[in-house]
mmCIF file of the N, C-alpha and C atoms, coordinates in Angstrom:
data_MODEL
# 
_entry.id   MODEL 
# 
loop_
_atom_site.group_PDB 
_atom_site.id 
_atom_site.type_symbol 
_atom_site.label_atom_id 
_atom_site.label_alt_id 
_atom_site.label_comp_id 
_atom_site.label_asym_id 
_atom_site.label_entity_id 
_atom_site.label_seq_id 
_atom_site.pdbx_PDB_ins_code 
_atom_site.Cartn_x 
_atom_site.Cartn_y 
_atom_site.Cartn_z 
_atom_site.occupancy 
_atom_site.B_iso_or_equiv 
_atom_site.pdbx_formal_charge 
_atom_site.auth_seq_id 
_atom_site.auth_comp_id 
_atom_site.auth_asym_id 
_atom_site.auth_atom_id 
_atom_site.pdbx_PDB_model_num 
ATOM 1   N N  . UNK A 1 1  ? 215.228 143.144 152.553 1.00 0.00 ? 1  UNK A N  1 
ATOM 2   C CA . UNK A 1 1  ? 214.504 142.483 151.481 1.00 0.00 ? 1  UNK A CA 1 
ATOM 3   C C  . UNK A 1 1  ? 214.127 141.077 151.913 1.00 0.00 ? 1  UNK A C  1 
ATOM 4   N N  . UNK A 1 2  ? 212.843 140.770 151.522 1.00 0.00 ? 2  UNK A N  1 
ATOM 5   C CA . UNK A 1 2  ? 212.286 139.166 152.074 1.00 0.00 ? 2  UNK A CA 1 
ATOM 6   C C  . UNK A 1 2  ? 212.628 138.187 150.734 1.00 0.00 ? 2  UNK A C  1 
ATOM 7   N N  . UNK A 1 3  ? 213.074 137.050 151.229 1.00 0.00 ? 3  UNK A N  1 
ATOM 8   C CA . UNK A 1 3  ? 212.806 135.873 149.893 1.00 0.00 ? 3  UNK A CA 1 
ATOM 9   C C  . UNK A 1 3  ? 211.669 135.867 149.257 1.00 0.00 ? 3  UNK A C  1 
ATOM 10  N N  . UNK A 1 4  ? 211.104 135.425 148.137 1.00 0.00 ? 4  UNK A N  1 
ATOM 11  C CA . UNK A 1 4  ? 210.479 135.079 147.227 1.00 0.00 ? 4  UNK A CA 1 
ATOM 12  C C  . UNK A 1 4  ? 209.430 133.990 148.205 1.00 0.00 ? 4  UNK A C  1 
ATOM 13  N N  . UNK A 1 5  ? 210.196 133.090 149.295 1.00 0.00 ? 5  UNK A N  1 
ATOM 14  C CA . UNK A 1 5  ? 209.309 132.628 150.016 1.00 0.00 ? 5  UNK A CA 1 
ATOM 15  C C  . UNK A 1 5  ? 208.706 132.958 150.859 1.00 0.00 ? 5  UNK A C  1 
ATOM 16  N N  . UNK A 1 6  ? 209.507 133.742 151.382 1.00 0.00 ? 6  UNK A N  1 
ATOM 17  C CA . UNK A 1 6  ? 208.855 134.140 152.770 1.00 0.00 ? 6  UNK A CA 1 
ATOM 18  C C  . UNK A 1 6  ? 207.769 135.397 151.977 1.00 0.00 ? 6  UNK A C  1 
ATOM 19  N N  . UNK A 1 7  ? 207.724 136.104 150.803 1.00 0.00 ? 7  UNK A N  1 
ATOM 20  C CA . UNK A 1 7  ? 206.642 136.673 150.936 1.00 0.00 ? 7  UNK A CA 1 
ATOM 21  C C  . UNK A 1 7  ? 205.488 135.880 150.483 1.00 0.00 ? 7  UNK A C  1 
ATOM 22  N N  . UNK A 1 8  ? 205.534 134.488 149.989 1.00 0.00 ? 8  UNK A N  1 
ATOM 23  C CA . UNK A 1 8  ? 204.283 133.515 149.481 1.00 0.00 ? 8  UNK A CA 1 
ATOM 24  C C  . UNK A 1 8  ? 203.758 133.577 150.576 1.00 0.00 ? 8  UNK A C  1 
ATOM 25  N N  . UNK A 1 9  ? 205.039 133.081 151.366 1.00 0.00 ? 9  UNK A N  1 
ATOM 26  C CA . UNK A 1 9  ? 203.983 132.567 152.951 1.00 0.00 ? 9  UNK A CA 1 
ATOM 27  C C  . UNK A 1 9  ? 203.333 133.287 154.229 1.00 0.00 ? 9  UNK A C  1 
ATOM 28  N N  . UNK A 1 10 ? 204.156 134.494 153.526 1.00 0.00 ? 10 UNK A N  1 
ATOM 29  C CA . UNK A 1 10 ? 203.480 135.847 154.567 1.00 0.00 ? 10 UNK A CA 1 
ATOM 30  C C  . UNK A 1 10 ? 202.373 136.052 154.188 1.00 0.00 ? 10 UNK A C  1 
ATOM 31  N N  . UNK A 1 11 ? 201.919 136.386 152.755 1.00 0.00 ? 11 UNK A N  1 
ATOM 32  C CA . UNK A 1 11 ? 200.380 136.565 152.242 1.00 0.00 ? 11 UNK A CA 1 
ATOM 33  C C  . UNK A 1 11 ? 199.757 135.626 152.424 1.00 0.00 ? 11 UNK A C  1 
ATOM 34  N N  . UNK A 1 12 ? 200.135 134.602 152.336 1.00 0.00 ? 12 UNK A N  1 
ATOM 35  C CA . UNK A 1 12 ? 198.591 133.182 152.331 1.00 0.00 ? 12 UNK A CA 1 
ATOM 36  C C  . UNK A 1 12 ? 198.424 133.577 153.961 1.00 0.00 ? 12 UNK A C  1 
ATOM 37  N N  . UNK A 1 13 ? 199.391 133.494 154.213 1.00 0.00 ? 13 UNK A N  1 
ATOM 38  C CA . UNK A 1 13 ? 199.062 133.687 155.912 1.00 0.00 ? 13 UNK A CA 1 
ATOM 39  C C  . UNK A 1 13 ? 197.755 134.601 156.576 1.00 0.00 ? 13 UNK A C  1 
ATOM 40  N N  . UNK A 1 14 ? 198.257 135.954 155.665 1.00 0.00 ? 14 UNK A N  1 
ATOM 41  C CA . UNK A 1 14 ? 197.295 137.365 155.627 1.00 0.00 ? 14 UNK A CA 1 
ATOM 42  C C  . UNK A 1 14 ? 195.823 137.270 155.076 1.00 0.00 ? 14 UNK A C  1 
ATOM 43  N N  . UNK A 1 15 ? 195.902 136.253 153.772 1.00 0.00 ? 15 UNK A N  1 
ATOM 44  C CA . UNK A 1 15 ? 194.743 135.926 153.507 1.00 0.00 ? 15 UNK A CA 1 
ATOM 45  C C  . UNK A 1 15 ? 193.976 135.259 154.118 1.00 0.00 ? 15 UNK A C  1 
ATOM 46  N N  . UNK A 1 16 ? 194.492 134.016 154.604 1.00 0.00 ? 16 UNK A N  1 
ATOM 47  C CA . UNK A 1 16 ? 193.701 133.040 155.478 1.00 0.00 ? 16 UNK A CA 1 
ATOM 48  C C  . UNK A 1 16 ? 193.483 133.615 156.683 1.00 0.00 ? 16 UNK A C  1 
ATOM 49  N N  . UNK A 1 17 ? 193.995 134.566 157.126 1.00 0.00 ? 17 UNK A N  1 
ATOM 50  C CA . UNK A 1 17 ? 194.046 134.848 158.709 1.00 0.00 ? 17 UNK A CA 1 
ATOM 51  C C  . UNK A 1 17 ? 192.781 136.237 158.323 1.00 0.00 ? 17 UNK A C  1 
ATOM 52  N N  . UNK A 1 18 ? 192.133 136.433 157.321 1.00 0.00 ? 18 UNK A N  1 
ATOM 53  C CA . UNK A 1 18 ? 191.141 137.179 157.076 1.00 0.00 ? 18 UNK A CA 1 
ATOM 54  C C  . UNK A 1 18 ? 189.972 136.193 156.835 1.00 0.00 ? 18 UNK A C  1 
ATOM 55  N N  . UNK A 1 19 ? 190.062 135.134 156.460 1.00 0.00 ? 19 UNK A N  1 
ATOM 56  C CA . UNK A 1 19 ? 188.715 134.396 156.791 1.00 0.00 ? 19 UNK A CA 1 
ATOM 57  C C  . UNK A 1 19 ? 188.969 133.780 155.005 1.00 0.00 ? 19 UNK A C  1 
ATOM 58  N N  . UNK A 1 20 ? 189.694 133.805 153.974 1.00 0.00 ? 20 UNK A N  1 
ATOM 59  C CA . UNK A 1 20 ? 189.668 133.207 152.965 1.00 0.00 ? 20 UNK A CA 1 
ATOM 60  C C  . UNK A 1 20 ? 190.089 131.708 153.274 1.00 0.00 ? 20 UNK A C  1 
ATOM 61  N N  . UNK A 1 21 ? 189.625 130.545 152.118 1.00 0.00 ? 21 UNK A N  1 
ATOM 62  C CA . UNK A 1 21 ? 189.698 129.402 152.346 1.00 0.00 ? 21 UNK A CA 1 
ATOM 63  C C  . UNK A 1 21 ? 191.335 129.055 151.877 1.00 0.00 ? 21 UNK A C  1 
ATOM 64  N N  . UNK A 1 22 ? 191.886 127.996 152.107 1.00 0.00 ? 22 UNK A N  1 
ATOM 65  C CA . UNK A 1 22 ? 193.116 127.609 152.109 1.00 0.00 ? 22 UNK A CA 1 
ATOM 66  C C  . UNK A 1 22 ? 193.840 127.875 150.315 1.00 0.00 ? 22 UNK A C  1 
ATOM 67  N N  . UNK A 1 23 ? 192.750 127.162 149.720 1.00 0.00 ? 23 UNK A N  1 
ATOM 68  C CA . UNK A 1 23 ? 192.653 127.359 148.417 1.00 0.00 ? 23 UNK A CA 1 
ATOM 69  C C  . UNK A 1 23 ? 193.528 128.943 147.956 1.00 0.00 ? 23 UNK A C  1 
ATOM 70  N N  . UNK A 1 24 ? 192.127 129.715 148.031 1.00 0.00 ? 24 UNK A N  1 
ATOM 71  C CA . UNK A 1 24 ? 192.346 130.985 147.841 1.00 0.00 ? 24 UNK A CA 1 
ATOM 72  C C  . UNK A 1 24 ? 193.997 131.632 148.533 1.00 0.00 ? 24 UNK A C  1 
ATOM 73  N N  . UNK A 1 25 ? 193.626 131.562 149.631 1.00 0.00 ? 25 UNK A N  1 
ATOM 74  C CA . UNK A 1 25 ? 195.116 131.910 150.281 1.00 0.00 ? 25 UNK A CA 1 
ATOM 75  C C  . UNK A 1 25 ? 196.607 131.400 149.714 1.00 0.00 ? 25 UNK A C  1 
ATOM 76  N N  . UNK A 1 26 ? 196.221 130.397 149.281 1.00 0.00 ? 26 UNK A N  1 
ATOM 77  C CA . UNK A 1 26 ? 197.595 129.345 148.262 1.00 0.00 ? 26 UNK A CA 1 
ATOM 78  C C  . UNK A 1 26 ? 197.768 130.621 147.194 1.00 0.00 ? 26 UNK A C  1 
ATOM 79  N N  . UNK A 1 27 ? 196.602 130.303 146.273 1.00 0.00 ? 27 UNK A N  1 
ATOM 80  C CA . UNK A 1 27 ? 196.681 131.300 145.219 1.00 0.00 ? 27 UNK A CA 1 
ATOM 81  C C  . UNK A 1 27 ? 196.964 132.759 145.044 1.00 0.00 ? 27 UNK A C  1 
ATOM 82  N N  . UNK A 1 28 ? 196.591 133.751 146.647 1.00 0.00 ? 28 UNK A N  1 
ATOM 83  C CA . UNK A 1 28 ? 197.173 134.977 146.731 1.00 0.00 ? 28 UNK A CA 1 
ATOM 84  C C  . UNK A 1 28 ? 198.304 134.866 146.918 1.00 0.00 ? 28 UNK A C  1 
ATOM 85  N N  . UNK A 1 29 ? 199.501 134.048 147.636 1.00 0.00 ? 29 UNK A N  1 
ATOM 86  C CA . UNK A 1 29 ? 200.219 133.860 148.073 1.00 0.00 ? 29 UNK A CA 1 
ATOM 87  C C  . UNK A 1 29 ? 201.361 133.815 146.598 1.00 0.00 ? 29 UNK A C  1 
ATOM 88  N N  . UNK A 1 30 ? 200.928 132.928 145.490 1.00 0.00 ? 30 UNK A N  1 
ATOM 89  C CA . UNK A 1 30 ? 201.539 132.647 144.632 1.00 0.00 ? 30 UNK A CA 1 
ATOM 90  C C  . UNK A 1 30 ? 201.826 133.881 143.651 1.00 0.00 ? 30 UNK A C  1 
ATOM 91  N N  . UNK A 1 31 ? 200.470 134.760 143.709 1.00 0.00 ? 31 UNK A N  1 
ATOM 92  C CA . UNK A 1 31 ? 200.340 135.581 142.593 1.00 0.00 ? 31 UNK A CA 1 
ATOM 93  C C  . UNK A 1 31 ? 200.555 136.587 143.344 1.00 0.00 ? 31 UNK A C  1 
ATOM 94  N N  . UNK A 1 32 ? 200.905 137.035 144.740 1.00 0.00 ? 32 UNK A N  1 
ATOM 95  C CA . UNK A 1 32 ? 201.866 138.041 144.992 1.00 0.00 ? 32 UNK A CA 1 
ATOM 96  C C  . UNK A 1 32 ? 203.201 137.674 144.976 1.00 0.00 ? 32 UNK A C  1 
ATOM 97  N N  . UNK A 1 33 ? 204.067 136.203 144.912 1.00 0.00 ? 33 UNK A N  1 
ATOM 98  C CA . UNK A 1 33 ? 205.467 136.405 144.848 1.00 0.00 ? 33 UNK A CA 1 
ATOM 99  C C  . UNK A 1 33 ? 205.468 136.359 143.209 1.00 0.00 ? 33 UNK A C  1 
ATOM 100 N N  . UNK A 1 34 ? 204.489 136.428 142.165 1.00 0.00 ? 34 UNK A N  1 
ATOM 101 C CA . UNK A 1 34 ? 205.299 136.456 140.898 1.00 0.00 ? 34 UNK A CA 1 
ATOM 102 C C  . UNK A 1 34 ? 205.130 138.189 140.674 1.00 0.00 ? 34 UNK A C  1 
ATOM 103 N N  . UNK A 1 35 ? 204.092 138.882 141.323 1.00 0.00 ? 35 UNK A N  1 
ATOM 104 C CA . UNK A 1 35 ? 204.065 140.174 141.275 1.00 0.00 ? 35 UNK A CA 1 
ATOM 105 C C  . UNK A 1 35 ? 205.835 140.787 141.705 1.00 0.00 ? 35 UNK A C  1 
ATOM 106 N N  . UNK A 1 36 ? 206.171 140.195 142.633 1.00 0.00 ? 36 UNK A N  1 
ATOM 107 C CA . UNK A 1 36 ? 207.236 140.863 143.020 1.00 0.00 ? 36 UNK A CA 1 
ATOM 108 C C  . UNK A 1 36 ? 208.362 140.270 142.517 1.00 0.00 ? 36 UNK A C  1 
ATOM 109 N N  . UNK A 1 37 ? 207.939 139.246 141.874 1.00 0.00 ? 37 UNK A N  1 
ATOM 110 C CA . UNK A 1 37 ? 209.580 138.404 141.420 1.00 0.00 ? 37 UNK A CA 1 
ATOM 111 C C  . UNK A 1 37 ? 209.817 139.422 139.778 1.00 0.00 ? 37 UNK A C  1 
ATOM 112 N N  . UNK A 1 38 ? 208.737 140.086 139.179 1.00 0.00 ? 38 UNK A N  1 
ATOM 113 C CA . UNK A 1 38 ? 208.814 141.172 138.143 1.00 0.00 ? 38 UNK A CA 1 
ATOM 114 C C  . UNK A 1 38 ? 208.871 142.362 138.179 1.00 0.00 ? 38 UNK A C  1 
ATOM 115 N N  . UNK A 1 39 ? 209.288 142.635 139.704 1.00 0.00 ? 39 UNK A N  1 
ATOM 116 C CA . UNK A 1 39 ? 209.029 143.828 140.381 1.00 0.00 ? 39 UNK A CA 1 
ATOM 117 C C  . UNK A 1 39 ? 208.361 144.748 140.131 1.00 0.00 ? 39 UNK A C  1 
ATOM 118 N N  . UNK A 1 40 ? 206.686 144.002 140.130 1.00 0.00 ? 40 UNK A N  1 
ATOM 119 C CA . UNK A 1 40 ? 205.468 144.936 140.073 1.00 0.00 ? 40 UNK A CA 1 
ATOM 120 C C  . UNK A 1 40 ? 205.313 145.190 141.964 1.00 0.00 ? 40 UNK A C  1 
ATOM 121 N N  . UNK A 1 41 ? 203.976 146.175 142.513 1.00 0.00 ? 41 UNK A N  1 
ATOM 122 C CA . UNK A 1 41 ? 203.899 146.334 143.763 1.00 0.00 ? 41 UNK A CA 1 
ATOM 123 C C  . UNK A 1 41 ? 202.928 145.142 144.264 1.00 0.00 ? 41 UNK A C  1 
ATOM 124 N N  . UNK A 1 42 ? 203.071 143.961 144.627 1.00 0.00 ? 42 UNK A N  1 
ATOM 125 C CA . UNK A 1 42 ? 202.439 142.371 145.264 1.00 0.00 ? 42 UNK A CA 1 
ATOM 126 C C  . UNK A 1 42 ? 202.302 142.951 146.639 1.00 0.00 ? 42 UNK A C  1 
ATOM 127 N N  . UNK A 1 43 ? 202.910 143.362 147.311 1.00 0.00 ? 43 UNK A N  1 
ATOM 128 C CA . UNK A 1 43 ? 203.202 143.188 148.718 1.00 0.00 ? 43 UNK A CA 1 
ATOM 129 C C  . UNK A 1 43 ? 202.445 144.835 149.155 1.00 0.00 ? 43 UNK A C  1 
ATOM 130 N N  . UNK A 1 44 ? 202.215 145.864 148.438 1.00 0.00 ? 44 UNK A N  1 
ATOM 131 C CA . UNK A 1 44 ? 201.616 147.211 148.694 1.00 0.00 ? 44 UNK A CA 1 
ATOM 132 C C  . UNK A 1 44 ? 200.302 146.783 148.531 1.00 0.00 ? 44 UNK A C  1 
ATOM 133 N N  . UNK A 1 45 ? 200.028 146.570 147.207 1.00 0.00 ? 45 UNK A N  1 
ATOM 134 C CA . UNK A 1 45 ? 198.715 146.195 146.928 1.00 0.00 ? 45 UNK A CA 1 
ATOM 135 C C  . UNK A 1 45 ? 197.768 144.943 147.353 1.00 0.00 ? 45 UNK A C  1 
ATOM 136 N N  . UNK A 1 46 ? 198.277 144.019 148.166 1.00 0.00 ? 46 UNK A N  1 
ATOM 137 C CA . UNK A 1 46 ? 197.971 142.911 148.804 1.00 0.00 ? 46 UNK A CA 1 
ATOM 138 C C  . UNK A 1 46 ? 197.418 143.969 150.134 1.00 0.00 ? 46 UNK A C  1 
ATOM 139 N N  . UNK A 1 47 ? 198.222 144.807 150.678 1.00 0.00 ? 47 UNK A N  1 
ATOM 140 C CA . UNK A 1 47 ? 198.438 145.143 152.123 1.00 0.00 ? 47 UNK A CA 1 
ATOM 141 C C  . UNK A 1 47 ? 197.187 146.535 151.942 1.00 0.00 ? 47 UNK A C  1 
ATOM 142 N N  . UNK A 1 48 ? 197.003 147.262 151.278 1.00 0.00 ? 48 UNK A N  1 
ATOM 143 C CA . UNK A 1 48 ? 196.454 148.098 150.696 1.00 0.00 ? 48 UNK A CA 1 
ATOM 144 C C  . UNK A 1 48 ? 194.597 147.270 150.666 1.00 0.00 ? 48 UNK A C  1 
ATOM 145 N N  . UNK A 1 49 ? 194.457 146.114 150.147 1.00 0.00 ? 49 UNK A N  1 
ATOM 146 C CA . UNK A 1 49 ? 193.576 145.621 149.926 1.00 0.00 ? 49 UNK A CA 1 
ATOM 147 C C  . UNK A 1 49 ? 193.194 144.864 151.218 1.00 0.00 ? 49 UNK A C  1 
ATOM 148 N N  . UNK A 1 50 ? 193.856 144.243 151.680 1.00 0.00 ? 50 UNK A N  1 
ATOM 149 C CA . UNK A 1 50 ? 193.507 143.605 153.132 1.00 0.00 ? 50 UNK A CA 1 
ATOM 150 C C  . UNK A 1 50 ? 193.194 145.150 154.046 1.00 0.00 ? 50 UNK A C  1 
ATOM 151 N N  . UNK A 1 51 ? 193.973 145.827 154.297 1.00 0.00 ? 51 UNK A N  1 
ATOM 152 C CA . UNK A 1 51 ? 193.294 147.008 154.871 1.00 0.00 ? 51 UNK A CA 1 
ATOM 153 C C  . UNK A 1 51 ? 191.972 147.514 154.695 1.00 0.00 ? 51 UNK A C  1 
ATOM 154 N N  . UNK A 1 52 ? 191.442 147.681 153.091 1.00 0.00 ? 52 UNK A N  1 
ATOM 155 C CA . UNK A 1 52 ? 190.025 148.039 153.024 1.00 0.00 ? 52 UNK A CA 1 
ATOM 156 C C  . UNK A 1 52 ? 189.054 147.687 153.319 1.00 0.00 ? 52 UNK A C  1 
ATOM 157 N N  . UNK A 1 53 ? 189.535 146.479 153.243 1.00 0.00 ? 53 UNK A N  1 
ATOM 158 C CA . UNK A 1 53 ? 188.592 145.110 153.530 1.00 0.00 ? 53 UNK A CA 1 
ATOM 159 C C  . UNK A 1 53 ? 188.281 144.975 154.883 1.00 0.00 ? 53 UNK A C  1 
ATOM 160 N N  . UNK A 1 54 ? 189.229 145.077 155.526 1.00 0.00 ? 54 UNK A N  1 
ATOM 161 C CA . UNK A 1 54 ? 188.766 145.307 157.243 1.00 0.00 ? 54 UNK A CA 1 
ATOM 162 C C  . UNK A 1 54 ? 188.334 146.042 157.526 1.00 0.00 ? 54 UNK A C  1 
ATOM 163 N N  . UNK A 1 55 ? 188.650 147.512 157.017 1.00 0.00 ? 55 UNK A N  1 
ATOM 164 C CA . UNK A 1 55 ? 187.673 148.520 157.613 1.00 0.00 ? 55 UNK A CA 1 
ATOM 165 C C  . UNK A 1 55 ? 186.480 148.930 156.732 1.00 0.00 ? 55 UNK A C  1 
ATOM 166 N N  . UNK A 1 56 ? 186.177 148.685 155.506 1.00 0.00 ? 56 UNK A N  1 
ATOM 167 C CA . UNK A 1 56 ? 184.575 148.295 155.526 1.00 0.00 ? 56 UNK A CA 1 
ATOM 168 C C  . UNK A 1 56 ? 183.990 147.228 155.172 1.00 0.00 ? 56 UNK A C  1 
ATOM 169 N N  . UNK A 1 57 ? 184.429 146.071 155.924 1.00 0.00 ? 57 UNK A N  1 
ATOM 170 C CA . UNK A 1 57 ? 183.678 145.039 155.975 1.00 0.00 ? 57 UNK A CA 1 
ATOM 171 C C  . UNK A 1 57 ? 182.499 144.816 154.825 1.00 0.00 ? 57 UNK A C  1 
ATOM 172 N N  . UNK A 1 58 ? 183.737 144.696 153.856 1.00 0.00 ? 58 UNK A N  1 
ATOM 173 C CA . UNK A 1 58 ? 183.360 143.659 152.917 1.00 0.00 ? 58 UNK A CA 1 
ATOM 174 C C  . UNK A 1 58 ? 183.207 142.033 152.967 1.00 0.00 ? 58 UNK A C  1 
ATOM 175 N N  . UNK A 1 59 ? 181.570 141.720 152.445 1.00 0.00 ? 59 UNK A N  1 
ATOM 176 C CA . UNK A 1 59 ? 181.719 140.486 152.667 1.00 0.00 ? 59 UNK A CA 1 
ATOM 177 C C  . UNK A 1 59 ? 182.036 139.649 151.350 1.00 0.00 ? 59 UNK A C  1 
ATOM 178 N N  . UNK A 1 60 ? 182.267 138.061 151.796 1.00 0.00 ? 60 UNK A N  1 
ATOM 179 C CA . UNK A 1 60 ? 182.760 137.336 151.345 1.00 0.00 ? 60 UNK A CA 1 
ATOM 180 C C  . UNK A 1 60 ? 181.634 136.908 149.517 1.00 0.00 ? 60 UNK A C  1 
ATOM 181 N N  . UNK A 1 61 ? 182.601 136.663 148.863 1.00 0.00 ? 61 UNK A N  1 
ATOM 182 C CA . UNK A 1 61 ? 181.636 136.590 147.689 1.00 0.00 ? 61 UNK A CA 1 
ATOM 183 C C  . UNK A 1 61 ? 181.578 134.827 147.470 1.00 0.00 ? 61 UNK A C  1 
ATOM 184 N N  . UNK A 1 62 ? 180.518 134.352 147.047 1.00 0.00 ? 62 UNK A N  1 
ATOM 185 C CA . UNK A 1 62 ? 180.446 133.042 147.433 1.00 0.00 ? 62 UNK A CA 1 
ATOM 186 C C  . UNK A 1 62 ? 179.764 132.589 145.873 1.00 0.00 ? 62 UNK A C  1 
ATOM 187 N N  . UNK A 1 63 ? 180.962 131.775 144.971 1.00 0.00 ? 63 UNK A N  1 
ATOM 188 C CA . UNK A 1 63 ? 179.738 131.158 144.040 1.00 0.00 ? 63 UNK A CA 1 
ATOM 189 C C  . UNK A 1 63 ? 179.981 130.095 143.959 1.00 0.00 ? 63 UNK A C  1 
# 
């Protein structure tokens, strides 16, 4: 089982290391450790979604 921190900082990591801005990556990061601190699935569905995203190159939405 990972800390509460180490999964913030594993996702921002995952996010940013996909091309999201720091911002954004803060904020996935946050709202997957409260997903899992209620033990909803944060860490499937984060991983699940970064996967799709790479393989069909979805682009970035910009407003």
């Amino acid at each position: 089982m990972k800390s509460l921190s180490e999964i913030e900082t594993t996702s921002k990591r995952a996010s940013r290391a996909l091309g999201y801005s720091w911002g954004i990556s803060e904020e996935v990061g946050k709202s997957v450790r409260l997903l899992e601190m209620f033990n909803f699935e944060g860490i499937k569905n984060l991983n699940e979604y970064l996967n799709e995203k790479k393989d069909k190159k979805f682009e970035n939405l910009n407003l």
